[in-house]
C-alpha positions as a Markdown table, in Angstrom:
| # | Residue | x | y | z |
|---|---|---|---|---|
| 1 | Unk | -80.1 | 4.1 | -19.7 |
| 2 | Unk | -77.2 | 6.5 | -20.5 |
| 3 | Unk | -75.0 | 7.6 | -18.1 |
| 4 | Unk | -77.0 | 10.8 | -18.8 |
| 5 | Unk | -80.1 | 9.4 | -18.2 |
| 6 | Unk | -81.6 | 10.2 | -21.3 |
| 7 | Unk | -83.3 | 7.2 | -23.1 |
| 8 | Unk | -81.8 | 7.0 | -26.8 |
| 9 | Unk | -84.5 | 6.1 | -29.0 |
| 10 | Unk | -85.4 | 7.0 | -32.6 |
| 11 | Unk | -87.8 | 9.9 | -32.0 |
| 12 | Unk | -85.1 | 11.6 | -30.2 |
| 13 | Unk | -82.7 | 11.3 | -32.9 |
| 14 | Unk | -85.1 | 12.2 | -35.2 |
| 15 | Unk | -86.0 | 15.4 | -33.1 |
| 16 | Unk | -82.2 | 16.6 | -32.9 |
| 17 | Unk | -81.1 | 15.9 | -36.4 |
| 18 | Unk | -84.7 | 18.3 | -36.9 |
| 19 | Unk | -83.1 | 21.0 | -34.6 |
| 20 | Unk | -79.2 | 20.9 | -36.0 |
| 21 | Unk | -79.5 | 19.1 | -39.0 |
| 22 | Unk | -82.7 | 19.6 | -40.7 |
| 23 | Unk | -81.9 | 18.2 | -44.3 |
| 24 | Unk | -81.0 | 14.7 | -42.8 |
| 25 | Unk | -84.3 | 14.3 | -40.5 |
| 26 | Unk | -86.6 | 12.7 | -43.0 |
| 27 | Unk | -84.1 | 9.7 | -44.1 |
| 28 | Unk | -84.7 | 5.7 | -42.6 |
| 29 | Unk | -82.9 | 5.1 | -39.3 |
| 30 | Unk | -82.6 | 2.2 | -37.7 |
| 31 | Unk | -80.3 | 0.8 | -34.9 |
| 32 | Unk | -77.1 | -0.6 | -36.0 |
| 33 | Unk | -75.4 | -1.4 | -33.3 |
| 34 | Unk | -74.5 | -1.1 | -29.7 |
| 35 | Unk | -70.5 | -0.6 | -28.5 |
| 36 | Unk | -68.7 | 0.1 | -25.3 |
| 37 | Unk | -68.6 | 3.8 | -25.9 |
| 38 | Unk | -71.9 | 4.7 | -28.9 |
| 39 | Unk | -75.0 | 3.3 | -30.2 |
| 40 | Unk | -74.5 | 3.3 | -34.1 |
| 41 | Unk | -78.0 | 4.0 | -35.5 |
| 42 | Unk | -77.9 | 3.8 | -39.5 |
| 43 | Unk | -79.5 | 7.0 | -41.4 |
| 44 | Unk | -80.4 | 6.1 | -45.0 |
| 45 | Unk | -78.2 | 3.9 | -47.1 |
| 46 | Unk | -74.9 | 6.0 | -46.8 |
| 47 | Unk | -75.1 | 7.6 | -43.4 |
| 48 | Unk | -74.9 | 6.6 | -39.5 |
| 49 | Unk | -75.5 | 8.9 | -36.6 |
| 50 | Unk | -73.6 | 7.7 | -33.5 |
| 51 | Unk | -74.8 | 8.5 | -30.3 |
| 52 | Unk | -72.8 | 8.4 | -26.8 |
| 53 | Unk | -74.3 | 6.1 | -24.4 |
| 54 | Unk | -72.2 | 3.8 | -22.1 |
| 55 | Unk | -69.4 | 6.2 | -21.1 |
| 56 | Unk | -68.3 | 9.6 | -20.1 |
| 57 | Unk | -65.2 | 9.5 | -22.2 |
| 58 | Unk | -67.7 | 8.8 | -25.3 |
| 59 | Unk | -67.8 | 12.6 | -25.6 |
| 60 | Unk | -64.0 | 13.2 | -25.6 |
| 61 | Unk | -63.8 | 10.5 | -28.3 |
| 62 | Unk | -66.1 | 12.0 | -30.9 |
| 63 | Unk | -65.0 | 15.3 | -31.0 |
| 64 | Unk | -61.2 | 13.5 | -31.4 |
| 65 | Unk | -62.8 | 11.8 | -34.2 |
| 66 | Unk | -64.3 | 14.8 | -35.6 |
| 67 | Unk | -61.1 | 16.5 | -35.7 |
| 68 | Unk | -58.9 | 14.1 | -37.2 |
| 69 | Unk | -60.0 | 11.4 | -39.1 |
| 70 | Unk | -61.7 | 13.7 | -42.1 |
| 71 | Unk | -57.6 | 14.6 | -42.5 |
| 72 | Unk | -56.3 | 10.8 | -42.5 |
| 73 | Unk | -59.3 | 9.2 | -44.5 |
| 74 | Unk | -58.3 | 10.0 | -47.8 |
| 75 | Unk | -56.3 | 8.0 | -49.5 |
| 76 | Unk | -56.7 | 4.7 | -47.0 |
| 77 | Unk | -57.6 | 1.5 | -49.4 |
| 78 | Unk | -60.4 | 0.4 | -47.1 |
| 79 | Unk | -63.9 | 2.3 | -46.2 |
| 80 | Unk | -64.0 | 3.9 | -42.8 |
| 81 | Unk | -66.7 | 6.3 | -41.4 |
| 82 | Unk | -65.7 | 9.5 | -42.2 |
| 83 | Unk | -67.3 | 12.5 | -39.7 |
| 84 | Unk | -69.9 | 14.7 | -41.7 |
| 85 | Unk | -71.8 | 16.5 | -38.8 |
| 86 | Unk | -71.4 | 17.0 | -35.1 |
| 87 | Unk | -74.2 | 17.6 | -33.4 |
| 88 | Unk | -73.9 | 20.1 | -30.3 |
| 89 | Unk | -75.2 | 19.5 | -26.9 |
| 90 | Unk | -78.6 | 20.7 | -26.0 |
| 91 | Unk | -81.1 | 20.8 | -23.9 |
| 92 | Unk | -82.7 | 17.6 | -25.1 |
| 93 | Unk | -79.4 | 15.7 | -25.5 |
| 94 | Unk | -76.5 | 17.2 | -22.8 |
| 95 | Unk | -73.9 | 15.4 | -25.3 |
| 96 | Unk | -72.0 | 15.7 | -28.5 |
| 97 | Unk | -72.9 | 13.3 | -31.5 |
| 98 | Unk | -72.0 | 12.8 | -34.9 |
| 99 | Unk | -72.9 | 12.1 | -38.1 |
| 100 | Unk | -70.8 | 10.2 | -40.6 |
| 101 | Unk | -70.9 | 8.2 | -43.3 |
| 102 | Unk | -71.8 | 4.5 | -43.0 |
| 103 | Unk | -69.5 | 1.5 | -43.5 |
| 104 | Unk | -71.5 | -1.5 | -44.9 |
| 105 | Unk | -69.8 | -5.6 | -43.8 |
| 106 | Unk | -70.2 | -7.7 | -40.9 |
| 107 | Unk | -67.9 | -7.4 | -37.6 |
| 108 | Unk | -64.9 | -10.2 | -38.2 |
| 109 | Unk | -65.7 | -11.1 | -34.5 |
| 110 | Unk | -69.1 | -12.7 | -35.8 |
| 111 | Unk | -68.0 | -13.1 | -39.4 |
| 112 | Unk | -64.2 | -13.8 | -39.2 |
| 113 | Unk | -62.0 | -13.8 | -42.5 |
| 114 | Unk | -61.7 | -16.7 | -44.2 |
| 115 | Unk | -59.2 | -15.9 | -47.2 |
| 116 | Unk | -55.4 | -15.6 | -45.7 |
| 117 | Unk | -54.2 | -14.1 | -48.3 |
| 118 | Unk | -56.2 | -11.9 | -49.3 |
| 119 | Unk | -57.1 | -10.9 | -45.9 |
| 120 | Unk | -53.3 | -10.3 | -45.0 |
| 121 | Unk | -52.9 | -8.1 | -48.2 |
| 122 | Unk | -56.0 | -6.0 | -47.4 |
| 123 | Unk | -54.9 | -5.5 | -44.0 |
| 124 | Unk | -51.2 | -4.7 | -44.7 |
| 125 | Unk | -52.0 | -2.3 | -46.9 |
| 126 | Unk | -54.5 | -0.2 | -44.6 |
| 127 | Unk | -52.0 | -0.1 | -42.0 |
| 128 | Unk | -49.2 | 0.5 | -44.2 |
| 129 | Unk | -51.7 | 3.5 | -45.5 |
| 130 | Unk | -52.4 | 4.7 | -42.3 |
| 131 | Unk | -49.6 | 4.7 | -40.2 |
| 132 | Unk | -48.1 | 7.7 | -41.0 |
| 133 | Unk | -46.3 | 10.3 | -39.1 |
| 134 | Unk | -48.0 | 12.1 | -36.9 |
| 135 | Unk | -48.0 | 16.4 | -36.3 |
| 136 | Unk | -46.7 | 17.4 | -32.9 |
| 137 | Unk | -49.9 | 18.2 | -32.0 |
| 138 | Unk | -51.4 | 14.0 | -32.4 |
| 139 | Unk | -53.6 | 12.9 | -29.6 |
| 140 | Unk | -52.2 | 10.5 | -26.7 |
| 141 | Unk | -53.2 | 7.3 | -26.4 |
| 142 | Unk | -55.8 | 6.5 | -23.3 |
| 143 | Unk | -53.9 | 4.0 | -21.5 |
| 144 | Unk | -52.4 | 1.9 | -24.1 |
| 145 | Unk | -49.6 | 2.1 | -26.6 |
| 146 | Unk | -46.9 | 3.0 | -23.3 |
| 147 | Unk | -44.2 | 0.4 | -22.5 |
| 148 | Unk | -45.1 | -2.9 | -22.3 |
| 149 | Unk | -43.2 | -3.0 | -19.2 |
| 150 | Unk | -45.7 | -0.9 | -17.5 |
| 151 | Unk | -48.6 | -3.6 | -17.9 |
| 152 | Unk | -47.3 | -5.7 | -15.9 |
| 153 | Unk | -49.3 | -5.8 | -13.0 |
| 154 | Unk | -52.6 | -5.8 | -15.6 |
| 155 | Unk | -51.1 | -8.6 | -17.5 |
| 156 | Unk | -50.4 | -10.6 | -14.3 |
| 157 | Unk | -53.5 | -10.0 | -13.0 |
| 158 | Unk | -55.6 | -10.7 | -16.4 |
| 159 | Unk | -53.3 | -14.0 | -17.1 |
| 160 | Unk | -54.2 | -15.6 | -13.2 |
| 161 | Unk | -57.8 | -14.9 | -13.4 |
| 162 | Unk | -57.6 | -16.6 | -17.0 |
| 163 | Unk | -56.4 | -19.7 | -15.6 |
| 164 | Unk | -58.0 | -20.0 | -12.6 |
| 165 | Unk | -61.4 | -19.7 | -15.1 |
| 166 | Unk | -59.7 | -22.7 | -16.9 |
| 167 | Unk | -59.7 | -20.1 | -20.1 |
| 168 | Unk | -56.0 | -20.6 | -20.8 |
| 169 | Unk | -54.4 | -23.8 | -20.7 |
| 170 | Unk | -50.7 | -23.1 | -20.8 |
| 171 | Unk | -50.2 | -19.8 | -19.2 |
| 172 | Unk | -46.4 | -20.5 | -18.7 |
| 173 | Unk | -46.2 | -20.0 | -22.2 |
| 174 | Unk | -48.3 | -17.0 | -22.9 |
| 175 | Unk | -46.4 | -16.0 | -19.9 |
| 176 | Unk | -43.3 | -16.3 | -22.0 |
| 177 | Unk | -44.3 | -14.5 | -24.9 |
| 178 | Unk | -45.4 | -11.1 | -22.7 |
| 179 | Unk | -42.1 | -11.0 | -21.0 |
| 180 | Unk | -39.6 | -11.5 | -24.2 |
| 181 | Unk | -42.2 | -8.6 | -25.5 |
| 182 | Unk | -41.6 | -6.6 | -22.5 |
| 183 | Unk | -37.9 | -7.1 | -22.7 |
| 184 | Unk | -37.7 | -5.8 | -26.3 |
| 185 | Unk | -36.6 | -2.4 | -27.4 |
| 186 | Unk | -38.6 | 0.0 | -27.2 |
| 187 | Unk | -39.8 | 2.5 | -30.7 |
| 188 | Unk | -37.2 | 5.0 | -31.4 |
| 189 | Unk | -38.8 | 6.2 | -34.5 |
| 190 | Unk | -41.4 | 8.8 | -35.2 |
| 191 | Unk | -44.7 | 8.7 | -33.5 |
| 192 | Unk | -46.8 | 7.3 | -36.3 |
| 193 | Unk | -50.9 | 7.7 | -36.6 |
| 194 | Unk | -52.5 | 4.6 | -34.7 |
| 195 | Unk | -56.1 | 3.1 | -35.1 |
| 196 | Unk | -55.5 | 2.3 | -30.9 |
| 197 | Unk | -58.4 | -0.2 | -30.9 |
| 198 | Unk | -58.3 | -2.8 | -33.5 |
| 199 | Unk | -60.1 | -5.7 | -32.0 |
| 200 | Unk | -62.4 | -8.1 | -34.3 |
| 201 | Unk | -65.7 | -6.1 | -33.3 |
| 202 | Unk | -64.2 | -3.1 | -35.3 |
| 203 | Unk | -63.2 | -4.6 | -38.6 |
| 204 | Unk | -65.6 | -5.5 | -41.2 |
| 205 | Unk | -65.8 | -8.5 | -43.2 |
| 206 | Unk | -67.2 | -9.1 | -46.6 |
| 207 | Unk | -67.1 | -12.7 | -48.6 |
| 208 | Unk | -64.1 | -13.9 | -46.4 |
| 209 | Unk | -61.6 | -10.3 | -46.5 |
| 210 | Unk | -61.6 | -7.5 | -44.7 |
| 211 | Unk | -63.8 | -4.4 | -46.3 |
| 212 | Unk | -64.0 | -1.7 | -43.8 |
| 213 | Unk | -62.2 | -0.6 | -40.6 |
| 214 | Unk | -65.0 | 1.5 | -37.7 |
| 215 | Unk | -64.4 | 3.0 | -34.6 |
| 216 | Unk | -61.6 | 5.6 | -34.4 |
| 217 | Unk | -62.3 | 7.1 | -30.6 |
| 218 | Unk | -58.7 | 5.6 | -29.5 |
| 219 | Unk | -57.1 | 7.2 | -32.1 |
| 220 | Unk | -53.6 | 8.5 | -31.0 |
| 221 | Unk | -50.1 | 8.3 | -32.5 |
| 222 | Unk | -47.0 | 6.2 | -31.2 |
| 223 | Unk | -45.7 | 2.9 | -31.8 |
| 224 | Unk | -46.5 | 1.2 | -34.4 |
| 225 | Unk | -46.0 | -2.6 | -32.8 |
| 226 | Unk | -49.6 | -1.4 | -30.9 |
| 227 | Unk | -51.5 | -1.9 | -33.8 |
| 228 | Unk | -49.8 | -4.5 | -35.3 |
| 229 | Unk | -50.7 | -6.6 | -32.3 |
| 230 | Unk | -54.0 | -6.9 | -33.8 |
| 231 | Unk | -52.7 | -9.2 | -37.2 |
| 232 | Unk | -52.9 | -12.1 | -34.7 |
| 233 | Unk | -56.4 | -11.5 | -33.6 |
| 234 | Unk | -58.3 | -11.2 | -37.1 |
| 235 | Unk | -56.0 | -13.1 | -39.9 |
| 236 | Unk | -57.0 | -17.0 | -40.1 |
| 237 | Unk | -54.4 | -19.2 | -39.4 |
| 238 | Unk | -51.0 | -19.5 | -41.6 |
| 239 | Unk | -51.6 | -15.7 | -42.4 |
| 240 | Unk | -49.4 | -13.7 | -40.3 |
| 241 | Unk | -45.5 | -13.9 | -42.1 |
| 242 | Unk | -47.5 | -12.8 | -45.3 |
| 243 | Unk | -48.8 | -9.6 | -43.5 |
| 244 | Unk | -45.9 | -9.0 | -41.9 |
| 245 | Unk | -43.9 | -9.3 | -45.8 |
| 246 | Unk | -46.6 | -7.7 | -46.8 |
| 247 | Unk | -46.7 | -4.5 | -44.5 |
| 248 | Unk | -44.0 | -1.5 | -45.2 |
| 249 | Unk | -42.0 | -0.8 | -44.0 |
| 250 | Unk | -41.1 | -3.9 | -42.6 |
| 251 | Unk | -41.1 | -4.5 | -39.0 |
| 252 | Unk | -38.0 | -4.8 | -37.2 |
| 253 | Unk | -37.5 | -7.9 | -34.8 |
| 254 | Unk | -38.2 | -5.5 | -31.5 |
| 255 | Unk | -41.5 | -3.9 | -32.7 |
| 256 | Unk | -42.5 | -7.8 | -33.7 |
| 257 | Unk | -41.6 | -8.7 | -30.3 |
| 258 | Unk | -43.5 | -5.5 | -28.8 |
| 259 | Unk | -46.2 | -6.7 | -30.9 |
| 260 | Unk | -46.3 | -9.9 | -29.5 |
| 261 | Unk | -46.9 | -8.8 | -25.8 |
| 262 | Unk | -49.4 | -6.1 | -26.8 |
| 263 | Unk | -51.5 | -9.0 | -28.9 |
| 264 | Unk | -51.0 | -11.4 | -25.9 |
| 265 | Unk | -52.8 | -8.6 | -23.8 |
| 266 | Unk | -55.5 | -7.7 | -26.0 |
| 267 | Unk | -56.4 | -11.5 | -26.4 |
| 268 | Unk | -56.9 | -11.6 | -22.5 |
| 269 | Unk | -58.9 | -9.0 | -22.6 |
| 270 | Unk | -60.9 | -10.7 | -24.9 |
| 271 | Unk | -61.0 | -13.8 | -23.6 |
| 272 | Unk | -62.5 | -12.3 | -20.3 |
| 273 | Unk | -64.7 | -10.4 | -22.2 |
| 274 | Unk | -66.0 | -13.6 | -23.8 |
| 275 | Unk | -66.4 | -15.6 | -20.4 |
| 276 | Unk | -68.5 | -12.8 | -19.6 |
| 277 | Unk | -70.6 | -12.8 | -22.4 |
| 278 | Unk | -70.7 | -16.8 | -22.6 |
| 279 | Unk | -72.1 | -16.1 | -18.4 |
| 280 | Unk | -74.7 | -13.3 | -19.4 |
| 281 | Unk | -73.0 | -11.0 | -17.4 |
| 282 | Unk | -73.3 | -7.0 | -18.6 |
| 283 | Unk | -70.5 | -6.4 | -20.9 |
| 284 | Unk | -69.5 | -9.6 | -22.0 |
| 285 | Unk | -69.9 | -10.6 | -25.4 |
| 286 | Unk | -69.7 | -13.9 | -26.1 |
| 287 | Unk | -68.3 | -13.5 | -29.9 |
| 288 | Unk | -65.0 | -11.9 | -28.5 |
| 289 | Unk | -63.5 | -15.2 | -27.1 |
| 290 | Unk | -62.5 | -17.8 | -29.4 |
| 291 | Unk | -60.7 | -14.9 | -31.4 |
| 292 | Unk | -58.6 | -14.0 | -27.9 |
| 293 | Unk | -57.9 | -18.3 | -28.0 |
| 294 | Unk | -57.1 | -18.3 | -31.1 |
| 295 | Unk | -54.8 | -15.5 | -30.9 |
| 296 | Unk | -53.0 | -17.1 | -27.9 |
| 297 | Unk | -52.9 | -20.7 | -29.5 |
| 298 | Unk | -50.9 | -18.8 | -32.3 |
| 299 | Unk | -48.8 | -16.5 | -30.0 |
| 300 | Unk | -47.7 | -19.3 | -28.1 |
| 301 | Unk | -47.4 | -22.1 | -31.0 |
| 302 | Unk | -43.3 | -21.3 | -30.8 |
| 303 | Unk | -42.9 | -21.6 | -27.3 |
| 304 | Unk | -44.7 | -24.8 | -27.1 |
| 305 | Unk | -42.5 | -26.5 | -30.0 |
């Protein structure tokens, strides 16, 4: 169930694409895929309708897509899915939806890349591509992308429970990494456009690279060392000084350090997510751990030597 309490099923968004969108109601759909915020149902070969499910900030986060990300899609050197329609609320469905165009490849935290250099290229490049300066206007981000300083208590917290699990094994160093990463400088340049939520489950992979980038809903502008965290997350091992070389322009020593503490964080995060999953509790999903222990085996590789 929704937090609406509306059952999403294909009949209903078969009988609201009739209603708003009648030249689309005839085409294939099938589920796609079921994330924190939307189900992704696929619509034909080159479409997907995504449908708010698991939260109320769900609604929030499409219309932000809608908005912005027809304006920053063009010209990016990987696929992303681009808003065509937004679908109103109505008396059958009390919530916004959308319709936008579909992004074919398999999430990198079930199919992880498996080319380093190509995959650090191909991700340098997109961010390089998309992190441009952002209008007055920009969105903020939804509890990230602040200073590092600030998650302290979280990372604390997160890094204990880790340990106590038995899910991190050296948690003086990853310990070490967050606070030289909290300690840095903090981004004195323009706020720049940020994807906000580049975990594995929202990159795509195809034969080994990277070949599409989904979910936009945390999109807000800022630092760029909050996206750059993720480089530790999805590249394979011996990847990450070629995507750093790689990315323009280059990073300065304090927004790698930043970097650092926001990737230690988001590898906690999935890491607990992954326990849960591995326990069958609701939520967890088992395929986001070993990237979070991979992550901190890489993070932490310097502190340990």
């Amino acid at each position: 169930m929704t937090v609406t309490g509306t059952d999403i099923t294909a009949d209903l968004i078969r009988d609201l694409l009739r209603e708003q969108h009648p030249d689309l109601a005839d085409r294939p759909l099938k589920l796609g895929a079921l994330g924190w915020d939307n189900q992704v149902w696929r619509l034909g070969d080159d479409l997907a309708v995504r449908m708010p499910w698991a939260t109320e900030s769900a609604d929030a986060l499409l219309r932000k897509e809608h908005t912005w990300l027809p304006l920053l899609a063009e010209g990016l050197p990987l696929p992303v899915p681009v808003p065509q329609r937004l679908g109103e609320p109505s008396a059958r469905f009390p919530r916004p939806w959308l319709v936008t165009t579909w992004v074919p490849g398999e999430p990198a935290d079930r199919a992880p890349a498996t080319r380093p250099e190509e995959a650090a290229d191909t991700l340098a490049a997109f961010l390089t591509a998309f992190h441009r300066r952002a209008p007055e206007e920009a969105p903020m981000g939804r509890d990230r992308g602040g200073r590092l300083a600030d998650t302290a208590e979280g990372f604390t917290g997160g890094l204990d429970r880790a340990a106590e699990l038995g899910l991190v094994h050296d948690p003086d160093a990853v310990r070490a990494v967050w606070e030289d990463a909290a300690a840095a400088p903090g981004w004195t340049g323009p706020r720049l456009w940020l994807h906000g939520d580049l975990h594995p489950a929202n990159i795509l992979t195809t034969d080994g690279t990277f070949s599409g980038v989904i979910d936009f809903g945390d999109l807000f502008a800022g630092d760029p060392a909050f996206d750059l965290a993720c480089a530790w997350l999805l590249l394979p091992d011996g990847a990450i000084d070629r995507f750093h070389a790689a990315y323009h322009p280059a990073p300065d020593p304090a927004t790698l350090r930043r970097a650092r503490g926001w990737a230690v964080l988001r590898a906690l995060s999935g890491i607990h997510i992954g326990h849960a999953g591995d326990q069958g509790r609701p939520g967890g999903k088992p395929t986001w751990g070993p990237p979070g222990q991979a992550a901190l085996r890489r993070l932490t590789a310097s502190v340990r030597s």
